[in-house]
N, C-alpha and C positions, 0 to 999 in steps of 0.2 A: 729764341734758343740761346743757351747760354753755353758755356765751356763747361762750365760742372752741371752737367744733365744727362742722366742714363741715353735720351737721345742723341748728345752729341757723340759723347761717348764711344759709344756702341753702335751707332747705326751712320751719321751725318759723317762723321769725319774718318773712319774705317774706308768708307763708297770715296771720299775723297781722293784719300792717299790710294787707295786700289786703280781709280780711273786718273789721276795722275801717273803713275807709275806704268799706265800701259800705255801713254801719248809718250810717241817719241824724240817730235822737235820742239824747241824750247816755244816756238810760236803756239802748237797745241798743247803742251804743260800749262801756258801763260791763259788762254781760251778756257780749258778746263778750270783753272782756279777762278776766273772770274766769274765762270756759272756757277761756281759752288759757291763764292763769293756774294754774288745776286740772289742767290737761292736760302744761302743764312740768313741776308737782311732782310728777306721779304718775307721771312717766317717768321718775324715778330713785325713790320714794318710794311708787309703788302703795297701799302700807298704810296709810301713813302718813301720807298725804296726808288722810284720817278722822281721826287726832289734832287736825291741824290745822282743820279744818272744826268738830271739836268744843269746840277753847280759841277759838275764835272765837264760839262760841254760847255758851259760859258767861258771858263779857263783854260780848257783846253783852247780854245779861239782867240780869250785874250793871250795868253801867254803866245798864241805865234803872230797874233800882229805887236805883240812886246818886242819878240825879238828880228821882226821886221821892219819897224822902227827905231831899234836899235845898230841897222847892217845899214840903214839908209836914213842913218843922222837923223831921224825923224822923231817926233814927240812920244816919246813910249812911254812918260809919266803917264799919259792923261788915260793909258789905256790901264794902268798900274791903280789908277785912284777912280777906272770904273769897279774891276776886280774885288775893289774895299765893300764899294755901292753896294754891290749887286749878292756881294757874299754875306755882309755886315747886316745890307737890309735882311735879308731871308732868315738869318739867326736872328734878328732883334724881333722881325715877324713873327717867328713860331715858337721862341725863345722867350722875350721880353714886351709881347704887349701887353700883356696881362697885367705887368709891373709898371711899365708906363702910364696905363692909361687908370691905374690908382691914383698915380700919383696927383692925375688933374679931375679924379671924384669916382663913380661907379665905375664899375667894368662891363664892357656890352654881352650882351648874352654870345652873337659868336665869337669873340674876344674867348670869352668861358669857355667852350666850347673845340678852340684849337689844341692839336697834342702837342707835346714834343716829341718831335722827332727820332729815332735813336742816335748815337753817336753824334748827331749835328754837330756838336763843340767838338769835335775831334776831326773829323774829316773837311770843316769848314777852315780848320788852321791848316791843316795838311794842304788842301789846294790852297789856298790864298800866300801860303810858304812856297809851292812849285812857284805859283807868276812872278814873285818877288824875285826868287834865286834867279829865274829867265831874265828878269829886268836886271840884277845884278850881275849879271853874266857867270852867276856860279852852278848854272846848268843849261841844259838847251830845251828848246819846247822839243815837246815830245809831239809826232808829225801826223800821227794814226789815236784817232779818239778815246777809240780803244782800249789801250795801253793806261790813257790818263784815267778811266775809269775803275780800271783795273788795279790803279796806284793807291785810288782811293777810295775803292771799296774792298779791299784782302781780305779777308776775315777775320784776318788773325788780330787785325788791330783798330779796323774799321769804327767799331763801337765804343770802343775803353781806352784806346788806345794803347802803348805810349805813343807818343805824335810820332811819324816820322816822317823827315822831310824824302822830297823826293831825290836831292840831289845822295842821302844817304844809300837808298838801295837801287837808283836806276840804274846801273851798272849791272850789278846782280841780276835785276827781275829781269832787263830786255837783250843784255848783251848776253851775257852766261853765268852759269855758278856752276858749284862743285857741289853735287847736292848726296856724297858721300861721308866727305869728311867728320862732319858733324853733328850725323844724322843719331848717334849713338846719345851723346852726348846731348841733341837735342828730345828726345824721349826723355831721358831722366828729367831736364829741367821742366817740361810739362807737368809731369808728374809729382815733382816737388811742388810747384804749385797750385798744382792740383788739390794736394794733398794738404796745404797750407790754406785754403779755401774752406775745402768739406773738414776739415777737421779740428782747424784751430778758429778760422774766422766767422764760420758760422755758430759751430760753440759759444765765444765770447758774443756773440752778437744776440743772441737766444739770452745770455746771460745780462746782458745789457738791455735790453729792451724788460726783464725782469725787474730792474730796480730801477732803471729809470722809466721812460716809454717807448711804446713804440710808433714809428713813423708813424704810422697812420694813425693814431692818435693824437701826437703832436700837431699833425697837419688838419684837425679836427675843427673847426671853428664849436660848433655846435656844442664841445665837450670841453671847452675852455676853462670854463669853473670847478667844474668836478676833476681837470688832472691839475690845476692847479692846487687842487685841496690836496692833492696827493702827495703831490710835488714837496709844496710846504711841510708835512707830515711827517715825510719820510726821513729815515735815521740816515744823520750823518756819513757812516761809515758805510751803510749800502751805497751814498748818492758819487762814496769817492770809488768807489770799489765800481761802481755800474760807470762812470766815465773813462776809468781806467781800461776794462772791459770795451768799452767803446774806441776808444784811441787801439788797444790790441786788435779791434775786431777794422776798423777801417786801414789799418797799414797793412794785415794780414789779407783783406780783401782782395783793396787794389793791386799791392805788389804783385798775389798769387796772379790777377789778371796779368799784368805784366809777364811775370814768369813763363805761364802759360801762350802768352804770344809769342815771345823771342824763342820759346823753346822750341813750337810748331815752323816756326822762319829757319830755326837750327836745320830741322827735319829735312828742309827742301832745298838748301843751300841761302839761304837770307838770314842775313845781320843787319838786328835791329839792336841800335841802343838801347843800351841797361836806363831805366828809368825808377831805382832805389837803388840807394846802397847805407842800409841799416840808417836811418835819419834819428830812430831813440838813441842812437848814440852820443850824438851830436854835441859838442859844447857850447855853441850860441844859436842864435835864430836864425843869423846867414848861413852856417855851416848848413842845419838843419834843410834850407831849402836848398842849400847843394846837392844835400841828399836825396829829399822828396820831391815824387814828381819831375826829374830832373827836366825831362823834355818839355813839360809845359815853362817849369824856371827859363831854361833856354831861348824857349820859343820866344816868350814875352821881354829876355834881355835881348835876344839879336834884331828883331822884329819893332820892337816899340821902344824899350830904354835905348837903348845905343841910336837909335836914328833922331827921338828927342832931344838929345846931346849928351846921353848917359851923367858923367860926372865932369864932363869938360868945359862944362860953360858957367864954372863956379858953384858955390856952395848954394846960394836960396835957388837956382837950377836943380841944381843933384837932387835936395832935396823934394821940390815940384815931381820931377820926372818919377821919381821913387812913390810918390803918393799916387801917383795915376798907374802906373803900373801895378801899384797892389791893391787900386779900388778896382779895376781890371781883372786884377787875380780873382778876388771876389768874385764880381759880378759875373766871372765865368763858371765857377762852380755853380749858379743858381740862381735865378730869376726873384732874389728874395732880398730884404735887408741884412738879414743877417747875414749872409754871404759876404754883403760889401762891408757888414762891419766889421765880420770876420779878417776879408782884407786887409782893413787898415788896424786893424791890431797888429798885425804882424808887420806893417809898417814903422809903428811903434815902435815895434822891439828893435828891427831891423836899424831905425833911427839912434834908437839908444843904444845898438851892437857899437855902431858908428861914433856919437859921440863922444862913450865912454869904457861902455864894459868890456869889450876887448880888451884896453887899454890897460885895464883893474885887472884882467885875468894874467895878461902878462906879467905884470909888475909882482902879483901874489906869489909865494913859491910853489912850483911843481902840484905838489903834494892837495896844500890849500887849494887851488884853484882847479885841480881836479873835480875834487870833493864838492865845492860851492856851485859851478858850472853841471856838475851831474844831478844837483838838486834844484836849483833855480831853474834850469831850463826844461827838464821836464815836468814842471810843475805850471809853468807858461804856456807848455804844449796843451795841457789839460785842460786848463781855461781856453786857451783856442778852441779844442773839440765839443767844448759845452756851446761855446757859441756858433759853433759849426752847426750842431746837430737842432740845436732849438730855434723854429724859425718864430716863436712867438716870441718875444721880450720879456714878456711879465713870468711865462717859466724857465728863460734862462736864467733871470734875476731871483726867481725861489729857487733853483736848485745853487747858481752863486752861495745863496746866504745860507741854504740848508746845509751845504759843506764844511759849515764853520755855525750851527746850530743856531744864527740867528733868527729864524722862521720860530723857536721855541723847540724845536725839531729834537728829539732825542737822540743821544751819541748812535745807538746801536739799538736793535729787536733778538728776541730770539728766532724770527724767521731770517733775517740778515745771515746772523750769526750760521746758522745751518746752511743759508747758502752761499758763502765764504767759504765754510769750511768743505762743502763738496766741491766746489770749484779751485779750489787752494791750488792742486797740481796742475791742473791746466795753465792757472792765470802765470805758477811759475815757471813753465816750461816756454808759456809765449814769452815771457820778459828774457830768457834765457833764447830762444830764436830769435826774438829780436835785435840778438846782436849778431857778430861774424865768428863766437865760437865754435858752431859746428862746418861753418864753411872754413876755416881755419885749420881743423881735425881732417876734412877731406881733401885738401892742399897739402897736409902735412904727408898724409896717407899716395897721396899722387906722386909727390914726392920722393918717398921712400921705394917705389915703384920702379924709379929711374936705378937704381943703386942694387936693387933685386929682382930679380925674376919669379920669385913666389910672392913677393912684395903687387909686383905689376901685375902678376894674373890673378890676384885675390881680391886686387883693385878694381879688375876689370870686371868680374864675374858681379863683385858687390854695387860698385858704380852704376854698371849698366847693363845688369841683369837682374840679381834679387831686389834692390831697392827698388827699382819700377813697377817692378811688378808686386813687390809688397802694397808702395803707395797706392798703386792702380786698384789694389783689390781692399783696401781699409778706405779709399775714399767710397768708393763702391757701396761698400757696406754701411758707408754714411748717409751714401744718398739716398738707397732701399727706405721708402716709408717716414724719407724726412721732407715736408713741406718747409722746411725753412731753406731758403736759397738764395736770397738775394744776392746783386753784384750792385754795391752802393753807388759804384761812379757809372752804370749805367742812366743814370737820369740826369747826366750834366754833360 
């Protein structure tokens, strides 16, 4: 089950909020989300939904003798570096053996045979972050198993996340919230991404898998020769337009998931960290991963860089710690090479932010280094996303060259051409939400709210009345009879 499906929709999370809202203590509010919580992972995850019920009782356990060994001076590393074991094995198990055990020749048949998981990479950083803060003393184990299961399996963010740590909402979830305030405000933000999901991100995605391929294709061993012919073949200006299209279609994706969790956390009294804030804007490759992904960036500076020795133990350190951290990054996106090479591309850059180009953007005037930084770095991101997307080599390396007509490939077709041109308003409307102008127009609009009273009730009615329910009902209409739906960071 997914957030943008006429079932969730309409049936899964309607019975939710209704049977929430008739529990009256926060102990049966918290009960009821956890069976709805259990009840969405096991409708795509049946089995596997016991995995997860199980790394949640390992930590629940270690985190209290973490912090019983920590009240009685006692070794509570050793229980911190089972926690790693026990979490680290079971993702590299269902996650990466498959990867592994290429690497040293065939792969066994039940090797083949194991799934992923859902969400594994997101709920296995969640708990392995509770034991940590417990060992850090920047939370307390939580005492009822319960609770810890309940942290991390939510719904709202179990599978896609954004990550969040426990020490963020345990206040919230077990002490109390105010589950009025923002309950307004958290319906529009669902619906925006909702609506940024069914209508922008699967768009470009439909469109992208036309000039480029699609997944399943790519992941095709059998049909290597024949989409390489293709690959090689195709004109130029579809192969930049179909990665462009791609880059639209996976920030529009994921964000919208994001949106749509914080907004449903809105609904019930939970604040979860913003995990975007517009990354195509970006001027270099660090800003950028300031932007994207923020909680996994986080995750892996609090967690791994900083206790490495981040930048404190001199430059050929800084440097080390930097390269394992974004082979890291990679390898958590996907059980594949290209993942990790994908990583340390962005190492690269990040390495050269460092070096120099910061430095060059400073020194440029204003003006200049707007302009250059607006074009070199999303031109960087692009090539990132080709290698993101293509897990073979030999067609990320044709579509590389076809970009630039070295395959013999010709600039343009007139199939291209026709589908540019019907796609034209889309592709500028995403480039135009992909920045903060229209969040900007509705800030300025909230604004003017304060100062008027026809100002503030035109706000109110448009805010968090007609606009939700417009998106609500033009996603809808999206959905009706479209088989294309994916959520791309479901499989990582």
């Amino acid at each position: 089950m997914v957030f943008s499906s006429l079932i969730f929709l309409y049936a899964f999370f309607p019975l939710c909020l209704l049977a929430y809202t008739l529990c009256r203590t926060l102990r049966a509010k918290n009960i009821c989300l956890l069976v709805f919580s259990l009840l969405f992972y096991a409708w795509g995850e049946p089995v596997y939904v016991l995995l997860l019920a199980v790394m949640a009782l390992f930590d629940w356990y270690f985190a209290l003798r973490v912090q019983r060994a920590r009240e009685e001076n006692g070794n509570a590393k050793k229980f911190v570096v089972l926690t790693c074991i026990v979490n680290l094995g079971l993702i590299g198990f269902f996650k990466y053996a498959g990867m592994i055990c290429s690497v040293f020749g065939a792969v066994p048949a039940f090797v083949q045979k194991i799934a992923l998981p859902l969400g594994i990479s997101f709920y296995t950083f969640q708990l392995l972050s509770y034991v940590v803060d417990v060992y850090r003393g920047d939370a307390e184990a939580q005492e009822k198993y319960w609770q810890v299961l309940l942290y991390a399996a939510l719904f709202h963010q179990c599978v896609a996340g954004p990550i969040v740590r426990y020490k963020t909402v345990a206040e919230e979830l077990f002490a109390g919230r105010d589950e009025h305030s923002d309950r307004a405000r958290g319906c529009t933000r669902f619906c925006v991404g909702l609506a940024k999901k069914t209508v922008l991100a699967n768009a470009c995605g439909s469109l992208a898998d036309k000039l480029l391929l699609t997944d399943a294709a790519i992941g095709s061993a059998a049909q290597l020769s024949e989409n390489l012919s293709a690959l090689s073949g195709a004109p130029a200006l579809g192969l930049w337009v179909g990665v462009i299209a791609y880059a639209f279609q996976i920030y529009f994706d994921f964000s919208a998931y994001s949106d749509m969790a914080i907004g449903m956390g809105q609904m019930i009294g939970l604040h979860y960290l913003e995990n975007f804030n517009y990354p195509y804007i970006s001027r270099t490759a660090t800003e950028f991963w300031r932007r994207w992904h923020m909680s996994l960036g986080t995750f892996f500076r609090d967690y791994v860089y900083i206790p490495l020795g981040g930048n404190r133990k001199g430059k050929a350190r800084t440097v080390l710690n930097l390269l394992i951290v974004w082979a890291l990054t990679g390898l958590w996106h996907g059980a594949s090479w290209n993942f990790v090479l994908w990583g340390l591309y962005y190492f690269v850059l990040l390495l050269i932010d460092r070096l120099f180009w910061q430095r060059l953007l400073d020194r440029l005037p204003k003006a200049v280094s707007a302009v250059l930084s607006h074009i070199i770095l999303p031109l960087a991101v692009l090539f990132g996303w080709v290698l993101f997307k293509f897990t073979s080599l030999p067609l990320m390396l044709a579509v590389v060259r076809g970009m630039f007509c070295a395959n013999g490939n010709p600039f343009t077709s007139f199939t291209v051409t026709a589908e540019i041109k019907s796609h034209m308003y889309l592709l500028l409307f995403c480039a135009l939400a992909s920045t903060p102008v229209f969040s900007a127009l509705a800030k300025r609009w909230e604004r003017a709210g304060m100062e008027s009273a026809l100002a503030r009730k035109t706000y109110g009615i448009a805010a968090y009345g007609a606009a939700p329910v417009a998106l609500l009902l033009l996603s809808t209409a999206c959905l009706v009879g479209n088989s294309f739906n994916p959520f791309l960071y479901f499989r990582f």
